[in-house]
C-alpha positions in Angstrom: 0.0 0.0 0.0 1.5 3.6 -0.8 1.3 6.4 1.6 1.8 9.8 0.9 1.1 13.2 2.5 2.1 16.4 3.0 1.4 18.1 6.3 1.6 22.0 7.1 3.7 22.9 10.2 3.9 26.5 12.2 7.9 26.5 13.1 11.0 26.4 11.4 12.4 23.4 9.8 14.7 23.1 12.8 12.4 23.2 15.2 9.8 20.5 13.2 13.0 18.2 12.4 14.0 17.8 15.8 10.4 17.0 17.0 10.0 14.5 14.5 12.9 12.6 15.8 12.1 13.3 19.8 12.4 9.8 22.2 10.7 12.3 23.9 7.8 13.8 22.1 6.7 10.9 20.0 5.7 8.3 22.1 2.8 11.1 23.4 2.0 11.6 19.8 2.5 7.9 18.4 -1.2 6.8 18.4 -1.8 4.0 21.2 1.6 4.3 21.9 2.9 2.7 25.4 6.3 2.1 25.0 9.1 3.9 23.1 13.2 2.9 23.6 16.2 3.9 22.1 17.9 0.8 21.6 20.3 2.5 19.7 21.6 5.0 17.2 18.3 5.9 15.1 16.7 2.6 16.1 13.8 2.4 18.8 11.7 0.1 19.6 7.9 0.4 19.9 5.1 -1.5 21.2 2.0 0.2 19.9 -2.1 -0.7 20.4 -4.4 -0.6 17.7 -7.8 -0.9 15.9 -8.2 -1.6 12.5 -12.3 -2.1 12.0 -13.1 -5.3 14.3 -9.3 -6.0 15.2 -7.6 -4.7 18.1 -4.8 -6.0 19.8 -1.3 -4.7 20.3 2.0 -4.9 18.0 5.6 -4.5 18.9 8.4 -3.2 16.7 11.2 -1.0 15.4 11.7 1.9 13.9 14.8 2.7 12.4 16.1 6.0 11.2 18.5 6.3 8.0 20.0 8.3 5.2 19.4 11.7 7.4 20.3 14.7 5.5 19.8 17.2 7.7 17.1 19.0 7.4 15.7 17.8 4.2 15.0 14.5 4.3 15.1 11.2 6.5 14.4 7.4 5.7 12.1 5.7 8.4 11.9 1.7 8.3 8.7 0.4 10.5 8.9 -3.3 11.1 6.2 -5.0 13.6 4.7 -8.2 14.3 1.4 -8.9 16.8 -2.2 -10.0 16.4 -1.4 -12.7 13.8 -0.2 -10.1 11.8 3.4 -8.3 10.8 3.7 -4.9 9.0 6.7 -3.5 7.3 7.4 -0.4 5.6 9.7 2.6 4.4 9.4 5.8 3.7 10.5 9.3 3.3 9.9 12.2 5.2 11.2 15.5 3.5 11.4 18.8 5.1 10.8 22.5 2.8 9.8 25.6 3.8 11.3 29.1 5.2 10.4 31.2 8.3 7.9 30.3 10.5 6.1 27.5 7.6 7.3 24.1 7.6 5.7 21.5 5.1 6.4 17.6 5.7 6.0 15.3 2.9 5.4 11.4 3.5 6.3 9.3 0.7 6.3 5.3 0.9 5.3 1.9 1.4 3.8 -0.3 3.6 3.1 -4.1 3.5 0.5 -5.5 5.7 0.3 -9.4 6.4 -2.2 -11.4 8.2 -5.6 -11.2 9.7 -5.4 -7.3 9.6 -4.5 -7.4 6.1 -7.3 -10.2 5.5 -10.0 -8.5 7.4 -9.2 -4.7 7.3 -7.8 -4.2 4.1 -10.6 -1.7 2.7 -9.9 0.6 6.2 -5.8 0.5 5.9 -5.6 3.5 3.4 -7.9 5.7 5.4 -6.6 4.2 8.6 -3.4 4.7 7.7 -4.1 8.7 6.7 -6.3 9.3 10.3 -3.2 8.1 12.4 -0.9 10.4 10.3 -3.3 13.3 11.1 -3.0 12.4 14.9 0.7 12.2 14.5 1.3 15.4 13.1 -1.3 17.3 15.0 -0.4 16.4 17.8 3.5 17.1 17.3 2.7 20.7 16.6 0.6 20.9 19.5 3.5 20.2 21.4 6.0 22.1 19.4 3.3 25.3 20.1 3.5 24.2 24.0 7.2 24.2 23.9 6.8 27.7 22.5 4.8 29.1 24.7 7.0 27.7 27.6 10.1 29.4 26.1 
């Protein structure tokens, strides 16, 4: 399945670059995020909850962080495995914009297996685009907190 987005941020491509790659912002802003480590350079593993029409359950993964070139561009690989299902995928996040205005383009792909892929393949698109909302909403409600406290 291809994903692709672009997403509108108030703050300078500093500021939104560094609060993209937060251990300590994004497992607030990770939907049904519970845990979030840094298990090493880039790399972090995740253990997530979900619900995908009639399936819930929880996964646990990794995300990995490559090919930075800072601050245009990143590669995030997602691998994860739970509820008789795995997930992997790859994309791009690149980073434009002057001033204040920050725009974040998502480009990639994502490969779902299993009973999620079985039963709730119809929702994944718009499933997929709803937790990429929450995502990015909520991390400029906390860049605009982190603002406000400075």
């Amino acid at each position: 399945m291809r994903i692709e987005g672009s997403y509108k941020f108030v703050g300078d491509r500093e500021t939104v670059w560094s609060a993209l790659q937060s251990p300590d912002l994004l497992p607030h802003c990770i939907p049904g995020c519970h845990r979030f480590e840094s298990v090493g350079n880039d790399i972090y593993e995740v253990e997530a909850k979900f619900r995908i029409a009639a399936i819930t359950g929880s996964s646990k993964g990794k995300i990995t962080l490559t090919d930075k070139r800072h601050p245009d561009s990143y590669r995030m690989v997602v691998e994860g495995r739970g509820a008789g299902s795995s997930l992997k995928g790859d994309g791009v996040l690149s980073f434009s914009g002057e001033g204040d205005e920050t725009v974040v383009t998502v480009a990639g792909d994502v490969f779902v297996t299993g009973i999620v892929a079985r039963v709730g393949q119809r929702l994944l698109g718009s499933t997929s685009k709803m937790m990429m909302n929450q995502l990015f909403g909520c991390v400029q409600a906390q860049i605009d907190e982190r603002q406000v406290k400075v």
